[in-house]
C-alpha positions in Angstrom: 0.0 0.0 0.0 1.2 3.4 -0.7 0.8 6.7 1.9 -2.8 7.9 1.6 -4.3 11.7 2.4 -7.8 11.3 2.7 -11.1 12.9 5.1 -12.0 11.7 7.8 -15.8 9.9 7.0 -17.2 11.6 10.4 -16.3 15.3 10.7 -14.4 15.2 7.0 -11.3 16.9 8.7 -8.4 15.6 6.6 -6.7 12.4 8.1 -3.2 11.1 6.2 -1.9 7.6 6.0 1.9 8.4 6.0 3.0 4.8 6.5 2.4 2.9 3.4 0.9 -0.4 5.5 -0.7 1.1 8.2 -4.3 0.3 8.1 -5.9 2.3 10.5 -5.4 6.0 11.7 -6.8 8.0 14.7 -8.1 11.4 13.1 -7.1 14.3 15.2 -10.1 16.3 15.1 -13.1 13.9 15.9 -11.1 10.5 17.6 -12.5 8.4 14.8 -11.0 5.2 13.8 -10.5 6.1 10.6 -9.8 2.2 8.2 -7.8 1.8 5.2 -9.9 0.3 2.7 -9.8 -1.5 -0.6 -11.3 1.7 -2.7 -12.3 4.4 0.4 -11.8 4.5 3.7 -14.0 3.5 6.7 -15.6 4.7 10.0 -14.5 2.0 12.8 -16.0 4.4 15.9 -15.3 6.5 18.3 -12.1 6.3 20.1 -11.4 7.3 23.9 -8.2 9.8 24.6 -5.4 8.4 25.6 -3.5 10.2 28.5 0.1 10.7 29.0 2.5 8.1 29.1 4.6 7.5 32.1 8.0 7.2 30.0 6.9 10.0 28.1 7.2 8.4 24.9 5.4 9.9 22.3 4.6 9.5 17.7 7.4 10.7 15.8 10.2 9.3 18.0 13.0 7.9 16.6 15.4 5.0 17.4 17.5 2.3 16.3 17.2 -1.4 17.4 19.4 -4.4 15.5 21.1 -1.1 13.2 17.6 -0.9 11.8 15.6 3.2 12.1 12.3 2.9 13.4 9.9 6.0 14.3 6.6 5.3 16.8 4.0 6.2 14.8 0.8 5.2 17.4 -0.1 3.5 20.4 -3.6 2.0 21.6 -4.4 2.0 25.5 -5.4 -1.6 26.6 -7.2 -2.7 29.9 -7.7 -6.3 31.1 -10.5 -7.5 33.2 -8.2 -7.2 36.8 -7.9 -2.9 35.9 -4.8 -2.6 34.7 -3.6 -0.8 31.8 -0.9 -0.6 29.6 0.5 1.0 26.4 1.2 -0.7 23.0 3.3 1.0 20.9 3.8 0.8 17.1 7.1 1.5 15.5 7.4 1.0 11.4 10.7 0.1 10.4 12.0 0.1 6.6 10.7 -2.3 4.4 7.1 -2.3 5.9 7.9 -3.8 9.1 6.2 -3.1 12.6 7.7 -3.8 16.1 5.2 -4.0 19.3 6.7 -2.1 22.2 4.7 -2.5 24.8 4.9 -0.3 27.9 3.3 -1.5 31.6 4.9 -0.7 35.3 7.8 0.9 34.2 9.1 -2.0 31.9 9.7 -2.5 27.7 9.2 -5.5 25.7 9.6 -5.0 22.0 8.2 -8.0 19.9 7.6 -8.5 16.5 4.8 -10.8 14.6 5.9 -14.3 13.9 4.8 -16.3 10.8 2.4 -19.0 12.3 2.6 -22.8 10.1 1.4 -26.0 10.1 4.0 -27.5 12.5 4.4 -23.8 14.8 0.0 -23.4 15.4 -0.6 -21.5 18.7 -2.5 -24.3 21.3 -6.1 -23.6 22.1 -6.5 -20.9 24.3 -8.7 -22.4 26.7 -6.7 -25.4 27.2 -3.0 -22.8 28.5 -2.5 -23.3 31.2 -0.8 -21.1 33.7 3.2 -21.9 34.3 2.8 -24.0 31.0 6.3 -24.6 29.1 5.6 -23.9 25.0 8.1 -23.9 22.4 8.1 -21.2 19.7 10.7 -20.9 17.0 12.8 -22.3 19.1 12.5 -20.4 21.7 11.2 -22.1 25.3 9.0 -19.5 26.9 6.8 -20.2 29.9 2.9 -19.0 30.3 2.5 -16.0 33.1 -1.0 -14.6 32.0 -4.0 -15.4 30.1 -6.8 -12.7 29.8 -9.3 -10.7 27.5 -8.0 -7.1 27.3 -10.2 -4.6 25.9 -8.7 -1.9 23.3 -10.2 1.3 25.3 -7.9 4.1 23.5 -5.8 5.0 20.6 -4.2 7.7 18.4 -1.7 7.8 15.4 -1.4 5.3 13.0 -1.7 1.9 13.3 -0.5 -1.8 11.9 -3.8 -4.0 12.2 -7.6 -3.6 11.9 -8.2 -1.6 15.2 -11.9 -1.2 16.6 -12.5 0.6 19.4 -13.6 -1.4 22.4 -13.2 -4.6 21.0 -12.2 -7.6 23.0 -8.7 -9.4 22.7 -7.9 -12.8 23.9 -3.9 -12.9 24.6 -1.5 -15.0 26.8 1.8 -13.2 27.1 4.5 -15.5 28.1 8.4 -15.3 29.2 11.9 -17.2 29.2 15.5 -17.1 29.3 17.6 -14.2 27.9 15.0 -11.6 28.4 12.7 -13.4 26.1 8.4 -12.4 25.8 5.9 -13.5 23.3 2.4 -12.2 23.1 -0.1 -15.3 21.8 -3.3 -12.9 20.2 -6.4 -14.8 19.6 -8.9 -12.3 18.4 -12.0 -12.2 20.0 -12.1 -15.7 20.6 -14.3 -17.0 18.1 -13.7 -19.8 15.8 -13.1 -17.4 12.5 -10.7 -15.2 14.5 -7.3 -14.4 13.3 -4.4 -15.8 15.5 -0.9 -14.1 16.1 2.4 -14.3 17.6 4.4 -11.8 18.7 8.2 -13.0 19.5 11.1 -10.8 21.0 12.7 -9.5 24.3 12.6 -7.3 27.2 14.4 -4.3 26.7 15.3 -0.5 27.7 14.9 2.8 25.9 18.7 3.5 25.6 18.8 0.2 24.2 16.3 1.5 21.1 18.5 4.7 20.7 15.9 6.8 22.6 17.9 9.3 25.1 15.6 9.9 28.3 16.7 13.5 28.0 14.8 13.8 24.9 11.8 12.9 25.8 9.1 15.4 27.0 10.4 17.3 30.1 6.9 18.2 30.9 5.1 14.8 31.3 8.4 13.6 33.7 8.0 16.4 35.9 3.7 16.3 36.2 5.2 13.0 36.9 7.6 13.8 39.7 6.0 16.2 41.8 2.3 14.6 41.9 -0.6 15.4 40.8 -2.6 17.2 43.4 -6.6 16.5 44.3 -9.0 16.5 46.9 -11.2 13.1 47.8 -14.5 13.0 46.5 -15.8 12.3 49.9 -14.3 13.9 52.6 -13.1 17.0 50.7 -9.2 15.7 51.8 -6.1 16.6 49.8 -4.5 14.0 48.1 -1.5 14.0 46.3 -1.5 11.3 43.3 2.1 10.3 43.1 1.5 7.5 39.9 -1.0 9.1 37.8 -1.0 7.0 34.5 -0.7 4.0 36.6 -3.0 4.3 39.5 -6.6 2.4 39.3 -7.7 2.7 43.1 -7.4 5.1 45.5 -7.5 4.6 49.6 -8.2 8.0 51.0 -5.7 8.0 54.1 -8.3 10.7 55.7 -12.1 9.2 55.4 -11.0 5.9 54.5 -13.0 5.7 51.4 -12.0 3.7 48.3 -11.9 5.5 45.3 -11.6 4.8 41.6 -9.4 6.7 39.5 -9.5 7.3 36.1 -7.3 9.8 34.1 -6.5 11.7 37.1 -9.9 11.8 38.3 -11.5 10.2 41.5 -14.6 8.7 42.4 -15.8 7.4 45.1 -16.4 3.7 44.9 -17.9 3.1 49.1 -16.7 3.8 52.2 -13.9 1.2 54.0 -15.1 -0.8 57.3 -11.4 -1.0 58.6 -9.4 0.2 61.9 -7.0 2.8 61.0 -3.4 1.1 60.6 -0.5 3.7 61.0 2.2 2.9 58.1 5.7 2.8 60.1 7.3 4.1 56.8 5.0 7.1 55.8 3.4 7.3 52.5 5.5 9.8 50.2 8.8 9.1 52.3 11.4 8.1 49.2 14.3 5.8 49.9 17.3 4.8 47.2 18.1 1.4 46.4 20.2 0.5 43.9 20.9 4.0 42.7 17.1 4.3 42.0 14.8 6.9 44.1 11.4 4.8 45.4 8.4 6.7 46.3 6.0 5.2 49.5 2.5 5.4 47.2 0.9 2.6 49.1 0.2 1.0 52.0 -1.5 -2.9 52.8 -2.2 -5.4 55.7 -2.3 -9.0 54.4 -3.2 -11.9 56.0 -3.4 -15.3 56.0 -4.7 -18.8 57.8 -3.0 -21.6 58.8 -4.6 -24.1 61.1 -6.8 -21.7 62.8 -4.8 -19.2 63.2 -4.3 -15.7 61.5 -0.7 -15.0 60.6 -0.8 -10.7 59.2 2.3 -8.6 58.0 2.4 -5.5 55.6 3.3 -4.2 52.6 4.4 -1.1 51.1 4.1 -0.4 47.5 6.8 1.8 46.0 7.5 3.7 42.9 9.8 4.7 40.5 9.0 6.6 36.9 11.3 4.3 35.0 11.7 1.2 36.5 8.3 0.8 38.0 7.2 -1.0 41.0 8.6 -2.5 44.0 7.4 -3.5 47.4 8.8 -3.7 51.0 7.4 -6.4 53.4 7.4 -6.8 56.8 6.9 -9.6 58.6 6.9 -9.3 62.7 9.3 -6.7 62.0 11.6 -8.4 59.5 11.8 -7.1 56.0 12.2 -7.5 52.7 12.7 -5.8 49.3 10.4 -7.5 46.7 10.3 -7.3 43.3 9.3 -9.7 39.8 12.0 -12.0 38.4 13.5 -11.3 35.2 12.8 -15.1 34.0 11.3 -18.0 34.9 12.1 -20.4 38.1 11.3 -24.0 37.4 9.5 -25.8 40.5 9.2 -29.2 41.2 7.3 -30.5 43.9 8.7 -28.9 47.1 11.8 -27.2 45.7 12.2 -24.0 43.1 15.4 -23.3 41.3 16.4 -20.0 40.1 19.3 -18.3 39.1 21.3 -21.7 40.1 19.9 -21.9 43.8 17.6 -24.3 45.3 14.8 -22.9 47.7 12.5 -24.7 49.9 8.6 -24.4 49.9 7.7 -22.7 52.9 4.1 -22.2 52.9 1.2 -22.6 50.5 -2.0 -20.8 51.4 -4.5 -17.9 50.4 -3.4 -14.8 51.1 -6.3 -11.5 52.1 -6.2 -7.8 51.9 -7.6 -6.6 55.7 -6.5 -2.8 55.0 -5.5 -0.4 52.5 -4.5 3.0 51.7 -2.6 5.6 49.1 -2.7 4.1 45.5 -2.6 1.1 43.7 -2.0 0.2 40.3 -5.0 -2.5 39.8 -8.2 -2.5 41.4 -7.9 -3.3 45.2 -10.7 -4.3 47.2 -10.4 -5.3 51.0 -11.4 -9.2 50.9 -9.4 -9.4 47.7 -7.6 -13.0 48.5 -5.1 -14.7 45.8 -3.2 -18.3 45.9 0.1 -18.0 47.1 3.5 -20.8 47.3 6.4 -19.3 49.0 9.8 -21.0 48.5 12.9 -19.4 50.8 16.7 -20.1 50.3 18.0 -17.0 52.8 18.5 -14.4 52.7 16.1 -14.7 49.5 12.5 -15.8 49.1 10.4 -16.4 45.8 6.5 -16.1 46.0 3.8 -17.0 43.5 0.7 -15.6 43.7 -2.0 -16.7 41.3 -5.2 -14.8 40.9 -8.4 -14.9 38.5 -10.1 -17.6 36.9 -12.0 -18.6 34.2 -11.0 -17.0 30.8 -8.7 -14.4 33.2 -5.5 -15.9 34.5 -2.4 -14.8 36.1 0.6 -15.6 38.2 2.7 -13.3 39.2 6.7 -14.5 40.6 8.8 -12.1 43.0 12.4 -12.5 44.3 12.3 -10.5 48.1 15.9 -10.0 49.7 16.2 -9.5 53.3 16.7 -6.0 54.4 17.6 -4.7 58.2 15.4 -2.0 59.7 18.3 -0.3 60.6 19.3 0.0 56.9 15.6 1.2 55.9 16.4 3.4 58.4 18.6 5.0 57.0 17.5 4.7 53.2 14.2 6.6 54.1 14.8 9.0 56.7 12.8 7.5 59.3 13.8 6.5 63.2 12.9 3.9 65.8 11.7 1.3 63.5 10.2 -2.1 65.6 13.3 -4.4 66.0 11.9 -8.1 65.5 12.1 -10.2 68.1 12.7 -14.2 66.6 14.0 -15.2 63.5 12.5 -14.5 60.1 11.5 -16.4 57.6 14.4 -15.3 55.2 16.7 -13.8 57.7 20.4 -14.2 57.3 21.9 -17.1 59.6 24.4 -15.3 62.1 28.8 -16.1 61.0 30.0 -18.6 63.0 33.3 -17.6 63.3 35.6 -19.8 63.0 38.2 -17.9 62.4 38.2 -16.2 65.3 37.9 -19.9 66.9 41.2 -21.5 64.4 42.8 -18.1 66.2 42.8 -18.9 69.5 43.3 -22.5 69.3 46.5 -21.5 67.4 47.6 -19.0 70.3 47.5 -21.7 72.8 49.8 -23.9 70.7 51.7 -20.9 70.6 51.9 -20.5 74.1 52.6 -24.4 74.8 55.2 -24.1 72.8 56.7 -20.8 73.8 56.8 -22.0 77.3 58.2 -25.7 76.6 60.9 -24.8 73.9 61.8 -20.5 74.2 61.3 -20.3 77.7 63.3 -23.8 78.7 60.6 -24.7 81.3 58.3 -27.6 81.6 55.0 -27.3 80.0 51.8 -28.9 81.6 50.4 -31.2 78.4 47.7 -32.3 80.6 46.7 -28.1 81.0 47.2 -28.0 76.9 44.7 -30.9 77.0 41.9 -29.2 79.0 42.5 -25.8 77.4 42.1 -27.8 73.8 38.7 -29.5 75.2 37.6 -26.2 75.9 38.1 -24.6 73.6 36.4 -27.3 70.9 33.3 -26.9 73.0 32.8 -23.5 70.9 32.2 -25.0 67.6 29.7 -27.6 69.2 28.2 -24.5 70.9 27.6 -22.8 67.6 26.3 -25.7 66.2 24.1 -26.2 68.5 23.1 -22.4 68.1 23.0 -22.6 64.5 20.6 -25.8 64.7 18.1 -23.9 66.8 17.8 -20.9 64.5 17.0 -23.1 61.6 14.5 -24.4 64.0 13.2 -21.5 64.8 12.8 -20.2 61.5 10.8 -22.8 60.7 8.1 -22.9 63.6 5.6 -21.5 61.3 6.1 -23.9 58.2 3.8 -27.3 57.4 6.8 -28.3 55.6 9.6 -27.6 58.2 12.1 -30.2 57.6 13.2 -30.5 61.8 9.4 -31.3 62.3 9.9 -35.5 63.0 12.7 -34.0 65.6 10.3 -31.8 67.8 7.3 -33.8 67.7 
């Protein structure tokens, strides 16, 4: 196909097809979904705004990927059944080629569309399965999410036969190396059109896009909040992730508000008893040279054998690398955030990155309390499966949530982190030292050099005495002194034993359990 000026067949404001294979284009005076045709163009419907982006990416952007130009040339807003949204952006490379970068919690994946044969069909969706291993192109990747995402916004041109508010099956999956692949199924019917998608996670300095050329304006609307008042209570409240945010928690009536756009309405009124957040919402601490904003606040809870076993959770943010969260856990923390590829489990073990962990616990996890923002739609009661598999100082967790035609499980790597260093990241003083041991908390150094040390000085001093000195050493003395002294490393033992005990008083599958019973 060859570039196209045309009118729009709503308003007849004059719409242009600059790409050659584009097949549909936004027009910019009425938001119509303006389709390529075979002889004239068509009117596919009305199509919502799309707001900012967080990156602040925008059409007519340049870059390089693989020594191959590119320039984005339009994006469409998606939404999936759980809330969440994220961007899809189209960038035409020479020769009539397209590359899918999609955008969501502060993370790229560029993709591009795979030719689908006989031998390379995409399974059934309704029989993926979550955690499912499938091969494509060579390429093992593993299942993370199946969903129906609905196709709320768009604007510039685009590579495929948009509609506004139409339905889309996908399963997105990942592997090794970075890799992603987006399976598309249409709108699920039998005469739908399948897809693959096929490339990698990557960065924008990686596509030749310089951070300091994007728009200054969106980063800093970004940076210093977006200011509001609640619905309810007339409160201020300062909207620190506006393009990401779906629900609200007023920390001043407690109601639970949706937001939309950088607007807020008020959903009900939370039944809960007010939790003070040790680490304040809107403190920012550093880690790993990255500034995280407080933006959130959660108790969790869950039930084992009766009994109710809570901690917290604090949702951070950053503009560019997204999300994070910091769990405590009777007063032990943790830094969580997702993997970067797979872990493979098998029964009660979970290897990643060459380590073995150990199930911990398996359970259903609740929300009891929430406040400040969230980037999918939080509801107290909310409750999700989760499997949590420690090697400390680390712990992986999967939590799986939906059902049906909606699926997702979502993996995170937490590393043990000392109040006393959060501390100090954030600003804050006299945070709860835990009592116990935690679940992932380092085991204390034995020491044994200190022990090889002083078992060396009194051979030292034996021999000092018996050969420098000419006198007449007491062996049977060297003797007691060396039985004392081995005592330590039994005693450490012994120590050592009884913290691994300890930490796992809590777990069904604690392997000292036959010992204490």
């Amino acid at each position: 196909m060859r570039r196209l000026n045309t009118n729009c067949p709503a308003c007849g404001g004059p719409v242009e097809f600059k790409t050659g294979s584009s097949l549909v284009t936004v027009c910019e005076f009425c938001q119509t979904a303006v389709g390529r045709g075979d002889r004239d163009v068509k009117d596919y419907g009305k199509v919502a705004e799309v707001g900012d982006p967080a990156s602040g990416l925008a059409r007519g952007i340049t870059g390089k990927w693989k020594k191959k130009s590119f320039t984005i040339t339009g994006r469409v807003r998606y939404r999936h059944s759980g809330g969440g949204s994220w961007d899809e952006w189209y960038l035409a490379f020479p020769g009539d080629r397209w590359g899918w970068l999609a955008e969501a919690q502060g993370k790229f994946s560029l993709t591009m569309q795979r030719n689908l044969t006989a031998s390379s069909r995409l399974p059934d969706y309704d029989s993926v399965q979550l955690e499912q291993k499938i091969t494509l192109k060579g390429v093992e990747l593993t299942v993370r999410e199946k969903g129906v995402a609905v196709a709320e916004g768009a604007e510039g041109e685009l590579p495929w036969d948009f509609h506004p508010g139409a339905d889309h099956l996908y399963v997105d999956l990942y592997g090794d190396d970075k890799a992603v692949a987006t399976f598309e199924y249409g709108d699920g019917s039998d005469d739908a059109q399948q897809s693959a998608y096929l490339g990698s996670e990557v960065t924008l300095e990686e596509l030749g896009i310089s951070i300091d050329s994007l728009d200054p304006d969106a980063g800093k609307v970004r940076v210093d909040a977006l200011q509001l008042n609640c619905p309810k209570c007339g409160g201020a409240l300062a909207l620190r992730a506006p393009d990401e945010t779906q629900r609200v928690a007023c920390p001043n009536c407690l109601s639970m508000l949706d937001a939309k756009k950088g607007k807020l309405a008020l959903l009900h009124t939370l039944n809960q008893k007010r939790i003070k957040p040790l680490i304040p919402l809107g403190s920012v601490g550093e880690f790993g040279g990255m500034k995280y904003t407080v933006i959130g606040f959660m108790e969790r809870y869950a039930k084992y054998a009766g009994q109710t076993y809570p901690w917290t959770e604090y949702l951070l943010y950053n503009r560019e690398t997204g999300f994070r969260w910091l769990v405590c856990n009777d007063n032990h923390w943790s830094l969580v955030g997702p993997v970067d590829k797979p872990p493979s489990s098998i029964g009660d073990e979970a290897t990643y990155d060459g380590e073995t962990f150990k199930i911990y616990d398996r359970g259903v996890a609740y929300v009891r309390y929430v406040v400040g923002e969230f980037y999918w739609k939080v509801t107290v009661g909310e409750q999700v499966n989760t499997a949590d598999y420690i090697a400390p100082p680390r712990m992986l967790s999967w939590e799986r949530s939906g059902y049906g035609p909606s699926q997702e499980v979502t993996i995170s790597e937490g590393h043990y982190i000392s109040a006393e260093e959060l501390e100090q990241k954030f600003g804050v003083k006299d945070l709860p030292r835990p009592w116990g041991v935690g679940v992932i908390q380092p085991r204390p150094s034995p020491g044994p050099k200190f022990w090889l040390a002083w078992l060396g000085f009194l051979f030292y001093l034996f021999f000092a005495y018996a050969v420098i000195g000419r006198g007449k050493a007491d062996g049977w003395l060297l003797f007691y002194a060396l039985v004392g002294v081995t005592m330590i490393p039994a005693v450490v033992m012994a120590y050592l034993h009884n913290f691994e005990v300890r930490r796992w008083s809590d777990s069904d599958f604690s392997p000292y359990a036959s010992s204490d019973d």
